[in-house]
C-alpha positions in Angstrom: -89.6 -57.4 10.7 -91.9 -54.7 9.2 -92.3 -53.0 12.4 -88.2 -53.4 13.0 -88.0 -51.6 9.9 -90.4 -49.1 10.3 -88.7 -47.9 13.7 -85.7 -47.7 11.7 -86.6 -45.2 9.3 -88.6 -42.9 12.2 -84.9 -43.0 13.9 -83.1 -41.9 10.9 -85.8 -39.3 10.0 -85.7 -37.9 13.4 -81.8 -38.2 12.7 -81.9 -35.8 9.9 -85.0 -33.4 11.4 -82.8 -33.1 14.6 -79.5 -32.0 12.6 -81.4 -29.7 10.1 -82.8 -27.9 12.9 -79.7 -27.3 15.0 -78.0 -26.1 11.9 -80.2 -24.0 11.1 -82.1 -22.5 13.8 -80.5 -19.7 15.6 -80.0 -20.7 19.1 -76.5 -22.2 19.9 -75.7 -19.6 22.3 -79.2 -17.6 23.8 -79.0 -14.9 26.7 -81.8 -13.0 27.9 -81.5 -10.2 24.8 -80.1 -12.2 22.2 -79.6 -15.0 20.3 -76.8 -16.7 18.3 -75.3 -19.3 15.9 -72.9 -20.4 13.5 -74.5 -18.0 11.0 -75.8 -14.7 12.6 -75.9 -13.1 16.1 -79.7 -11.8 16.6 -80.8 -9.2 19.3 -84.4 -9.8 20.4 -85.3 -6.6 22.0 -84.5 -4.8 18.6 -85.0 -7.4 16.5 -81.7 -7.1 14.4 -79.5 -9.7 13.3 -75.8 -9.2 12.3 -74.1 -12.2 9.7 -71.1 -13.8 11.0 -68.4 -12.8 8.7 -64.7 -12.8 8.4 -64.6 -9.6 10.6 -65.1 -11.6 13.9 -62.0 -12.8 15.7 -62.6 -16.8 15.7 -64.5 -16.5 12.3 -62.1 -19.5 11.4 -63.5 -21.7 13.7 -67.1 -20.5 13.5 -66.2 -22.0 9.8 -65.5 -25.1 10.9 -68.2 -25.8 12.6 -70.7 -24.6 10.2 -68.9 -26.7 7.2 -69.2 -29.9 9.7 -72.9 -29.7 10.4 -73.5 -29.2 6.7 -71.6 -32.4 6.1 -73.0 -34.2 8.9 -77.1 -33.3 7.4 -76.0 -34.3 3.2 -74.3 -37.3 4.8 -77.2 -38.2 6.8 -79.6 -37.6 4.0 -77.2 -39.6 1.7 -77.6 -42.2 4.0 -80.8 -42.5 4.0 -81.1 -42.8 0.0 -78.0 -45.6 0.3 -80.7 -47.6 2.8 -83.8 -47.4 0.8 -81.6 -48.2 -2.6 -80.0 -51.2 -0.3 -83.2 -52.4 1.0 -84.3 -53.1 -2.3 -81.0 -54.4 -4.3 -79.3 -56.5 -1.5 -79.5 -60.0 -1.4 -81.7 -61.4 2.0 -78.5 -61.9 4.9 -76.3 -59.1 3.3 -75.9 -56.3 6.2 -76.3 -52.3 5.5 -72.3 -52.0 5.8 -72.3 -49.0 3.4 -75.4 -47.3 4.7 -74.0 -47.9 8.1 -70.8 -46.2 7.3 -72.1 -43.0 5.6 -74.3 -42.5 8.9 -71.4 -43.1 11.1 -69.6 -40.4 9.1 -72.5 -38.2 9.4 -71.7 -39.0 13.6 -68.4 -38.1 13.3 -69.2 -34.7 11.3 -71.7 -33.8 14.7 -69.7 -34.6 16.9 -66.3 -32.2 15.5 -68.8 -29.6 15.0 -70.2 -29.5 18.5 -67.1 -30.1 20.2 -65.3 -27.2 18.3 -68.3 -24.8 19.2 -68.1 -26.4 22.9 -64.0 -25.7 23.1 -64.1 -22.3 21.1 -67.5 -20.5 22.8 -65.7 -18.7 24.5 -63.4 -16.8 22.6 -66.0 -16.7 19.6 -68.7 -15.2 22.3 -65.6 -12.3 23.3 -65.2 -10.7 19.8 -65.9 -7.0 20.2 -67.8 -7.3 16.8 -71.0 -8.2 18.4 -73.0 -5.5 19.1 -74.3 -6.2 22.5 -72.5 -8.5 24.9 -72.8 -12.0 24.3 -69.9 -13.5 27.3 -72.8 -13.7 29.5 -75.4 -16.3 27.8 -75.6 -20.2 27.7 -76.0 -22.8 25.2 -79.1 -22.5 23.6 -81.1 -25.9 22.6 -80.1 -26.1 18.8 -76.4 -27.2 20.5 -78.0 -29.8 22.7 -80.3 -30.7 20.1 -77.0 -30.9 17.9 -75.3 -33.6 20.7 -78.5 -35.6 20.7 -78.2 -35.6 17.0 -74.5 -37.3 17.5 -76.2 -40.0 19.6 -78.9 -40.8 17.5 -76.4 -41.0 14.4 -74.2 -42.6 16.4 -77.0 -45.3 17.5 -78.7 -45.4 14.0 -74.8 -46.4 12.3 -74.6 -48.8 14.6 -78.3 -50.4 14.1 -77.2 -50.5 10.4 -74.3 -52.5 10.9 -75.8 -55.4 13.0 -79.0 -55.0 10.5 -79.4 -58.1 8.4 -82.1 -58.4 5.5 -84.6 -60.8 6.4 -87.3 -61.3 4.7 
């Protein structure tokens, strides 16, 4: 049971590692001069970064996503704390229902942000704001590491539910 519990905690601390980085790290859409995100568009042969700001054409959208993968790292960091609080107060056969519901949130939060950024690239990438052209790149790793980030969540709520405490 110790190890069972010990693989569950690497998961969900990879969980939260794997969202932190893909919001924050500057590589959802990478060409071979530049680099963007939710938050700035960065131009490696100069190295000068603009902030995305209400002046770009789809900054509505580029809103949403960044308010979802906020909500989707507090929630998964929230879950966390609701486990190790649970795994201590709940009685032995009592299952991580709430633990598994705030991570399953936290899935949910991922997944709208990644599939906003996946329907809207291209009209956020077309916005004659940028100062070089960014039409021509491809998703960068911090989106894939975001969709991995859905399926661990995703796998992680789900361990949670069938969890029982055992002693």
């Amino acid at each position: 049971m110790l190890i069972l519990l010990a693989f569950i905690i690497v998961f969900h601390i990879t969980s939260a590692a794997l969202l932190f980085i893909s919001t924050i790290d500057n590589a959802w859409w990478v060409g071979d001069n530049f680099s963007t995100d939710v938050w700035r568009m960065c131009a490696t042969n100069t190295s000068t970064c603009t902030a995305i700001t209400d002046q770009f054409r789809e900054y509505q959208s580029v809103q949403a996503v960044q308010a979802t993968m906020i909500l989707s790292t507090i929630f998964c960091c929230v879950a966390f704390l609701v486990f190790i609080l649970q795994l201590f107060r709940l009685k032995q056969g009592e299952r991580f229902v709430l633990t598994s519901i705030i991570q399953l949130l936290s899935c949910l939060c991922v997944m709208i942000a990644a599939s906003i950024y996946t329907d809207r690239h291209e009209e956020l990438h077309k916005s004659h704001e940028y100062s070089i052209e960014v039409s021509k790149g491809r998703y960068g790793y911090s989106f894939v590491l975001a969709w991995i980030a859905f399926a661990f969540t995703l796998i992680s709520g789900v361990m949670y539910l069938v969890l029982r405490k055992r002693k």
